[in-house]
Backbone bond lengths (Angstrom), bond angles and torsions (degrees), N, CA, C in turn:
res aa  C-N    CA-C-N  psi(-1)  N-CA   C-N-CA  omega(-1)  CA-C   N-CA-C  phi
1 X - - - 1.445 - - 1.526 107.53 -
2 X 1.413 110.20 146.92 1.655 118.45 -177.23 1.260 105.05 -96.69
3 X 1.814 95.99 126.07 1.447 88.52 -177.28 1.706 116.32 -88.02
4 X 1.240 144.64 -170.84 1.276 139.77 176.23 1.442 119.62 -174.20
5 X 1.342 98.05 97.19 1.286 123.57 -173.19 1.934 101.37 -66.25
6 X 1.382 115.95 173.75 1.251 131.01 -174.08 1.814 99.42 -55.83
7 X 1.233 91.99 -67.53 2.049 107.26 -177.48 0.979 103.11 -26.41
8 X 1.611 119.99 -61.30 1.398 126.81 -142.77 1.607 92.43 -107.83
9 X 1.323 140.36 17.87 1.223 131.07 -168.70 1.760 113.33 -57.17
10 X 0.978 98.69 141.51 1.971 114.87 -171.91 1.930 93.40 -94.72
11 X 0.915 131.65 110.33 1.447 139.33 179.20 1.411 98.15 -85.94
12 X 1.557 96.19 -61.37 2.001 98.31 -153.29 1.831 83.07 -123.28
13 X 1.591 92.18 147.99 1.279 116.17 -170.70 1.940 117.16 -136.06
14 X 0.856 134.90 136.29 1.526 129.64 -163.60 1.768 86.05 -90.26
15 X 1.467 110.11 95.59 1.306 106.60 -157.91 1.849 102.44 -76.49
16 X 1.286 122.45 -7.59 1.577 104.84 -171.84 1.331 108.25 -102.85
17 X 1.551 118.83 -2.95 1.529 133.30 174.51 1.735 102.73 -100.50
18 X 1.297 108.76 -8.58 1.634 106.59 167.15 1.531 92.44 -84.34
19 X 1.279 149.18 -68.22 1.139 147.61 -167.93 1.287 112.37 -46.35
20 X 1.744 138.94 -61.73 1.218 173.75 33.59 1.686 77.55 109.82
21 X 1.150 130.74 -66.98 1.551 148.87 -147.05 1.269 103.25 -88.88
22 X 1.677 123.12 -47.88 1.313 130.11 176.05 2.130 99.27 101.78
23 X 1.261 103.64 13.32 1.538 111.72 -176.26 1.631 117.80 -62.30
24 X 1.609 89.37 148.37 1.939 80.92 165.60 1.249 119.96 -145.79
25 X 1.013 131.81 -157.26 1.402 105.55 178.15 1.790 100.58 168.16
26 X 1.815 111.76 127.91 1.452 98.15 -169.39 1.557 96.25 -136.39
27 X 0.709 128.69 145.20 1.666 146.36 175.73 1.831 129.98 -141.96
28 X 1.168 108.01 160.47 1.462 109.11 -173.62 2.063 86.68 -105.16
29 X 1.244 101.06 -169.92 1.431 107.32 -149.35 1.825 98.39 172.39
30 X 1.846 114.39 108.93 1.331 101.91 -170.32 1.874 105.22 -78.46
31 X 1.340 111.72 151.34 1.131 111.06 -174.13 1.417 119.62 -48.71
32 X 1.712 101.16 -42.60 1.544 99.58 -179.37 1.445 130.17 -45.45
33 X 1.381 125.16 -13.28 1.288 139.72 165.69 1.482 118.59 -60.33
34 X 1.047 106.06 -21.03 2.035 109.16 179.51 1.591 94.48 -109.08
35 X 1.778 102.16 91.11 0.927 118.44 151.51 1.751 124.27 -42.43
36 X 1.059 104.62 -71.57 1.634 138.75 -179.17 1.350 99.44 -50.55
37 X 1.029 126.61 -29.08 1.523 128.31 168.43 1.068 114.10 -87.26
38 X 1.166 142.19 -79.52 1.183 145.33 150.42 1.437 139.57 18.69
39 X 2.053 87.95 -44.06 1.851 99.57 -173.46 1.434 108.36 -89.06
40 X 1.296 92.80 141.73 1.500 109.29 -171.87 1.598 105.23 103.78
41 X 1.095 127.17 -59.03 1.557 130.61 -150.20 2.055 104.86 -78.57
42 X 1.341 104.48 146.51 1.322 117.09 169.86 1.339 111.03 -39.38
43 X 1.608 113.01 148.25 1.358 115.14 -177.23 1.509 102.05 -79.75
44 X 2.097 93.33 146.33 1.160 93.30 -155.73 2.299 100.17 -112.64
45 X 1.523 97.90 177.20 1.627 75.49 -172.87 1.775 95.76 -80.49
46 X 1.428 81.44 152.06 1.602 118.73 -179.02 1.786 125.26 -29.50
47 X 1.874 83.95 -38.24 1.469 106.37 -147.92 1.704 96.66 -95.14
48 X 1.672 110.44 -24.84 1.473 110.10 173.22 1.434 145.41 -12.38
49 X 0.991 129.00 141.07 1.558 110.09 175.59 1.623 108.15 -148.79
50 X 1.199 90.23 179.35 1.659 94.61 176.79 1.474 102.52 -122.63
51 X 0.853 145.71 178.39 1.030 164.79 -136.23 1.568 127.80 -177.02
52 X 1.038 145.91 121.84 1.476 128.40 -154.78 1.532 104.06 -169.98
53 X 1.611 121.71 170.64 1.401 140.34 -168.30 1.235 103.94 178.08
54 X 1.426 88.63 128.56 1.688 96.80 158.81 1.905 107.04 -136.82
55 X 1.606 98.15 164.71 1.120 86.66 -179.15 1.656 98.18 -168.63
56 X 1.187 128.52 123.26 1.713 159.50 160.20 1.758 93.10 -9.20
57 X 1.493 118.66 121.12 1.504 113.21 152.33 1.249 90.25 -156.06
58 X 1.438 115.00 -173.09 1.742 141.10 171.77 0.974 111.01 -123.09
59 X 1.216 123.77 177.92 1.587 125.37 -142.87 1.616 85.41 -158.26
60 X 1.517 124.11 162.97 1.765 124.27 -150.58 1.549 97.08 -70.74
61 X 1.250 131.15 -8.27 1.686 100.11 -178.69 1.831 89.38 -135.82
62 X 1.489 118.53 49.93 1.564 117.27 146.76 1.811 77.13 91.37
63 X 0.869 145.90 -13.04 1.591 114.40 -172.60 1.503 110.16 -84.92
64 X 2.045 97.49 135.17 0.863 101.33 -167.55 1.524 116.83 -67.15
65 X 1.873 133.10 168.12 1.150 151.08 -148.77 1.153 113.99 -147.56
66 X 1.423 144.43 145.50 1.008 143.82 132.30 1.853 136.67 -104.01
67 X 0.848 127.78 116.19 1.706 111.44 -152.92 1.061 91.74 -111.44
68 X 1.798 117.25 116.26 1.096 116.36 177.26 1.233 114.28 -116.80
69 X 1.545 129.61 129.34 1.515 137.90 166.30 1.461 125.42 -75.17
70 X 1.542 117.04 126.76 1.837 105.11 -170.99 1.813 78.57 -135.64
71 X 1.750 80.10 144.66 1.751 91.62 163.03 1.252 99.19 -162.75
72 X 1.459 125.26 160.22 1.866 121.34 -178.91 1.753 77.18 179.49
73 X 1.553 105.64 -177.94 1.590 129.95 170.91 1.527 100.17 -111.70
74 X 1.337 122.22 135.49 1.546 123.63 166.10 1.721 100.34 -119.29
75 X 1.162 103.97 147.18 1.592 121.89 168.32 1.256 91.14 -103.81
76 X 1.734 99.22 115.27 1.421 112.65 163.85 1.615 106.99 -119.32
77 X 1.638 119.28 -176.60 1.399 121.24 -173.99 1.680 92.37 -108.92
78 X 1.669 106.45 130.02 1.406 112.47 174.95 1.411 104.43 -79.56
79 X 1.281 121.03 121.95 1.530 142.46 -174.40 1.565 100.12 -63.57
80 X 1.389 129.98 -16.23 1.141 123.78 166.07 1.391 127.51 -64.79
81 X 1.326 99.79 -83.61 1.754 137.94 177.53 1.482 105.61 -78.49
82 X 1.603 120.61 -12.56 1.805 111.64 176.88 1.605 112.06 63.76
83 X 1.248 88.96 3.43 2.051 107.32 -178.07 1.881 104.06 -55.80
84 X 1.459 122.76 -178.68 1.126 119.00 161.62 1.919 103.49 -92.22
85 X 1.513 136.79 147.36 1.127 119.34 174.39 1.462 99.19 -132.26
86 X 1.270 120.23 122.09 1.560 136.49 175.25 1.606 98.15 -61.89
87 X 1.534 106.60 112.26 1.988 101.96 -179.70 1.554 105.57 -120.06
88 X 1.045 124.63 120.80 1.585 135.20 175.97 1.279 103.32 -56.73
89 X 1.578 140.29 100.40 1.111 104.91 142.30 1.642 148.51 -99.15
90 X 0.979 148.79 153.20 1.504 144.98 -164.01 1.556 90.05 -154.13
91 X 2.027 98.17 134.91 1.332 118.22 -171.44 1.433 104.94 -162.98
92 X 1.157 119.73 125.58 1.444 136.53 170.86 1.332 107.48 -108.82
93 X 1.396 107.68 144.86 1.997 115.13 177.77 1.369 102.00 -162.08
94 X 1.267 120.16 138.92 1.782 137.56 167.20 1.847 75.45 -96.83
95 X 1.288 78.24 133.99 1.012 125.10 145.77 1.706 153.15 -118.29
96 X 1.493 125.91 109.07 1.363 121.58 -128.30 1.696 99.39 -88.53
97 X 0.944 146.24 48.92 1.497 132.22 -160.80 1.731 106.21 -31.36
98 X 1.377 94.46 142.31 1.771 117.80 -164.86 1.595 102.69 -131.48
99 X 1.069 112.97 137.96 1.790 117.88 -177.07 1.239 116.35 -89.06
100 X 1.272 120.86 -37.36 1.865 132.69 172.69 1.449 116.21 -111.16
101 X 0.846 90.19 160.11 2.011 108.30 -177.36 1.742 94.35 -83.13
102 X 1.359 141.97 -16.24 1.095 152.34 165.05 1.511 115.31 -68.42
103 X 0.801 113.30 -14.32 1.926 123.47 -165.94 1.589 98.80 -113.46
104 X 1.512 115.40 -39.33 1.276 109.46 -151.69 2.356 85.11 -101.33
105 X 1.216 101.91 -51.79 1.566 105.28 178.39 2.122 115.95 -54.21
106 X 1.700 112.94 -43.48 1.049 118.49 -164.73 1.618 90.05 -72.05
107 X 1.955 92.14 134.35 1.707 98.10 153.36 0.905 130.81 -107.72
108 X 1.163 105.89 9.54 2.283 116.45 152.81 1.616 99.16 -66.54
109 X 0.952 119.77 -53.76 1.641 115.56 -165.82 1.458 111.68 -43.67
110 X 1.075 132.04 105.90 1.628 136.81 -175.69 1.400 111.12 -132.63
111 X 1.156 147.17 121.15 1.336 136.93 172.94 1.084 114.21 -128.68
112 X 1.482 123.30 156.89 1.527 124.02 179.02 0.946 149.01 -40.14
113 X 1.892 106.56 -23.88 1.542 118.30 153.52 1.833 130.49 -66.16
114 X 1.125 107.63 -20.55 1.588 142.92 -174.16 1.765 81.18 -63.57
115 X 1.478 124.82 -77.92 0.989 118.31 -179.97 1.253 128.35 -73.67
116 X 1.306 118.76 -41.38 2.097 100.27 161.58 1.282 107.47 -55.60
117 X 1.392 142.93 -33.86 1.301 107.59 167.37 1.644 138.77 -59.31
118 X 1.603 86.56 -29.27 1.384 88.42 172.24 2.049 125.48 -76.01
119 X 1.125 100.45 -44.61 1.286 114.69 154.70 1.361 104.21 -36.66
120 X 0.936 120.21 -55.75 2.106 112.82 -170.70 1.394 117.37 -64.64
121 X 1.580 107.63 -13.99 1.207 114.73 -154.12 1.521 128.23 77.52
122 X 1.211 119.57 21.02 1.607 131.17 166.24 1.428 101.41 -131.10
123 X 1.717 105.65 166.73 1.086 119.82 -168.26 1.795 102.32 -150.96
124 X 1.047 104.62 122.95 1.919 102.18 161.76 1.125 127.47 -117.47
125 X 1.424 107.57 137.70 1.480 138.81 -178.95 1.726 113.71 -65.09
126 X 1.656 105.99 95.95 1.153 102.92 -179.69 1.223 128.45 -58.54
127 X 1.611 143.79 143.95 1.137 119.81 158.62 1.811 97.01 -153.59
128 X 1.464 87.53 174.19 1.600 98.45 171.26 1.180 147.36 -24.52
129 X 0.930 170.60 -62.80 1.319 148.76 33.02 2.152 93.79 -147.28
130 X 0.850 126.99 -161.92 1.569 117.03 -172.36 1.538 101.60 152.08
131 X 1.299 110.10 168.46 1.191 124.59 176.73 1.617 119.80 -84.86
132 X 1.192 99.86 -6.62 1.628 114.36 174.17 1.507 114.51 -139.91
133 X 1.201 78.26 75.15 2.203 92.67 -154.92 1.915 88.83 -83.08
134 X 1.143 111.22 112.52 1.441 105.81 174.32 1.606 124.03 -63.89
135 X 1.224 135.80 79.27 1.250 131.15 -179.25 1.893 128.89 -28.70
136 X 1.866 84.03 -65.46 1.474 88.69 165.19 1.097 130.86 -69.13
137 X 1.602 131.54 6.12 1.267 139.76 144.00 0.994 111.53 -57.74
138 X 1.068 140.29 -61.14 1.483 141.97 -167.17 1.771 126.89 -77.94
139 X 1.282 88.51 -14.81 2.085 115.38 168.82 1.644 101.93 -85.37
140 X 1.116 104.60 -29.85 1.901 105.33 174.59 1.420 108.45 -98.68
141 X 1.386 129.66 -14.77 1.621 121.03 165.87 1.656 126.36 -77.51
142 X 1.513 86.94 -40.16 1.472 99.37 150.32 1.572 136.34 -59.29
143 X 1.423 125.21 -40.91 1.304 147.86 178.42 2.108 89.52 -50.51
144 X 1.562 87.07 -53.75 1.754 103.98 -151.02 1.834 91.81 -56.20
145 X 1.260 100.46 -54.57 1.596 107.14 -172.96 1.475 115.53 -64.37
146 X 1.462 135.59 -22.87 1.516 127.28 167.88 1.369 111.27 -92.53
147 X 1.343 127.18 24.05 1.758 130.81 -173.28 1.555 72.31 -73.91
148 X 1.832 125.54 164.87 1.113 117.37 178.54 1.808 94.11 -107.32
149 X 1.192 105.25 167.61 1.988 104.54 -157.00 1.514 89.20 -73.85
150 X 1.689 121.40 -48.00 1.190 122.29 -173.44 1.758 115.20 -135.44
151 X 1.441 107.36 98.13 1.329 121.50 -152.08 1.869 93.41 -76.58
152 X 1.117 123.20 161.34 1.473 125.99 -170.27 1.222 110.85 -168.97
153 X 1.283 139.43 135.11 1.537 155.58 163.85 1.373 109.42 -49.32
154 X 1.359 135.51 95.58 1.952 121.60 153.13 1.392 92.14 -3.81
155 X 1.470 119.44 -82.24 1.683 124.86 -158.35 1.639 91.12 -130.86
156 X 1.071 94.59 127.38 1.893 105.74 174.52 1.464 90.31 -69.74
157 X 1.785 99.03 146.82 1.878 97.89 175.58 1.883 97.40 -83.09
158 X 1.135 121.65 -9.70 1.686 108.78 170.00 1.377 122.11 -76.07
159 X 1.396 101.13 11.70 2.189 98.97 -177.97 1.079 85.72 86.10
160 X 1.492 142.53 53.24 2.071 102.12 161.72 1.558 105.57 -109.69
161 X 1.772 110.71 16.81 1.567 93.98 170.31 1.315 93.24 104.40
162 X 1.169 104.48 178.78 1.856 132.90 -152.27 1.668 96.35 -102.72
163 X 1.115 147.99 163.14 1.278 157.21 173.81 1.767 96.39 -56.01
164 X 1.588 96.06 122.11 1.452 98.21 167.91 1.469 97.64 83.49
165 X 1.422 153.71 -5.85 1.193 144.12 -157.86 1.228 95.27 -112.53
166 X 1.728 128.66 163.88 1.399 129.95 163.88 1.642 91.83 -93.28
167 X 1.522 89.98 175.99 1.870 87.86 179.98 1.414 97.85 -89.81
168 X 1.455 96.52 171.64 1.613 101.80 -152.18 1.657 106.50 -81.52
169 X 1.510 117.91 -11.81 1.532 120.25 -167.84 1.831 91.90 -79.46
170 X 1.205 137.36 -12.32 1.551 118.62 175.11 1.215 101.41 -119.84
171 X 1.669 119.03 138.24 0.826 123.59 158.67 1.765 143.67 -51.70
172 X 1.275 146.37 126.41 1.406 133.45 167.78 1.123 109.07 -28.15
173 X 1.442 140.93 124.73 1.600 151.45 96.69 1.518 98.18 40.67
174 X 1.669 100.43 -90.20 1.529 125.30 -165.41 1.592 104.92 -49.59
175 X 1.597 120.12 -35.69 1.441 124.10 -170.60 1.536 102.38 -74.60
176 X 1.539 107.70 -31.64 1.877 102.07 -166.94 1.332 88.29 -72.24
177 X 1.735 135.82 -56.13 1.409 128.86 178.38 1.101 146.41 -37.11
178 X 1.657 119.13 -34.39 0.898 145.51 161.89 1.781 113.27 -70.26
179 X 1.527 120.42 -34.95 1.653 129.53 166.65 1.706 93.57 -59.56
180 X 1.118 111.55 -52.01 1.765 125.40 -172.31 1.789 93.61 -33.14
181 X 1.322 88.64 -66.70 2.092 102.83 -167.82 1.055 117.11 -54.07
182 X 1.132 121.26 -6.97 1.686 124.25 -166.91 1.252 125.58 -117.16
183 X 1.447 104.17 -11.86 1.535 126.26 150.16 1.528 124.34 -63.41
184 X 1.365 137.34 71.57 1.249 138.19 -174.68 1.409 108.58 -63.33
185 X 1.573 120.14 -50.56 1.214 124.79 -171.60 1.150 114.67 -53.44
186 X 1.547 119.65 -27.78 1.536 105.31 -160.70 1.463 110.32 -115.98
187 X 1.418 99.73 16.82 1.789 104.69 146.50 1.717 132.75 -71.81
188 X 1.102 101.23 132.86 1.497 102.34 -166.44 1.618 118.87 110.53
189 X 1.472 104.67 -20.33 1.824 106.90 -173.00 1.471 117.58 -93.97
């Protein structure tokens, strides 16, 4: 496997002669480069990186693939506590390289691999494929799609409780209502 440091980073790749070849190729990449990722989210540390691989396979009836590996740390905001929360991400995807914007846009287009993949229990992500196939495009589409929708603390470090829990100083709603029901006597007053 080729390694590829920042300097020497490989952007665009003749992606069906990377397959064609059996090539691969893995590199780190500082986060600050994924703009598009980036927007919106808490500032992140400086020193971050991504981390990445790709590498040439086929898929059960010869269509070509690319399998790409993404992993880095994102500082996201815990929707609980509004805290900063350090989130691992790690993401694998085949990717199906497609020759026309007709193959990859049409949702009549279905072919027999579409379903052995699904049958296998995998699935690939069609896309473009070109002679100037942007790699690090596709390490930041991926990045974009495992952000988690609603990031959350095991245990917020402010006390707010366990995932899904209220914090423990107020009582449940449902618990005071249920105290409500069990008072017979003081119906009627």
């Amino acid at each position: 496997m080729k390694n590829v440091s920042e300097a020497g980073a490989v952007r665009h790749i003749d992606a069906f002669e990377f397959v064609r070849l059996g090539r691969s190729l893995e590199g780190s990449t500082p986060l600050a480069r994924f703009v598009r990722l980036l927007e919106g989210l808490p500032e992140q540390d400086p020193a971050a990186v991504v981390r990445w691989s790709a590498r040439a396979d086929r898929g059960p009836l010869g269509e070509p693939l690319i399998r790409l590996d993404v992993e880095t740390v994102l500082t996201l905001q815990c929707q609980r506590c509004l805290g900063p929360l350090a989130t691992p991400i790690e993401s694998e995807v085949a990717l199906q390289l497609v020759e026309t914007e007709a193959e990859l846009d049409d949702p009549d287009v279905f072919d027999e691999s579409d379903m052995d993949a699904i049958e296998a229990g995998r699935d690939f992500e069609k896309v473009l494929g070109s002679r100037r196939f942007d790699l690090l495009e596709q390490v930041e589409d991926e990045l974009i799609l495992s952000v988690p929708y609603v990031p959350r603390h095991d245990v917020c470090p402010s006390g707010g409780g366990k995932s899904g829990d209220a914090p423990d100083d107020k009582p449940s709603p449902f618990a005071v209502l249920a105290g409500l029901k069990t008072r017979p006597d003081d119906v009627g007053k």
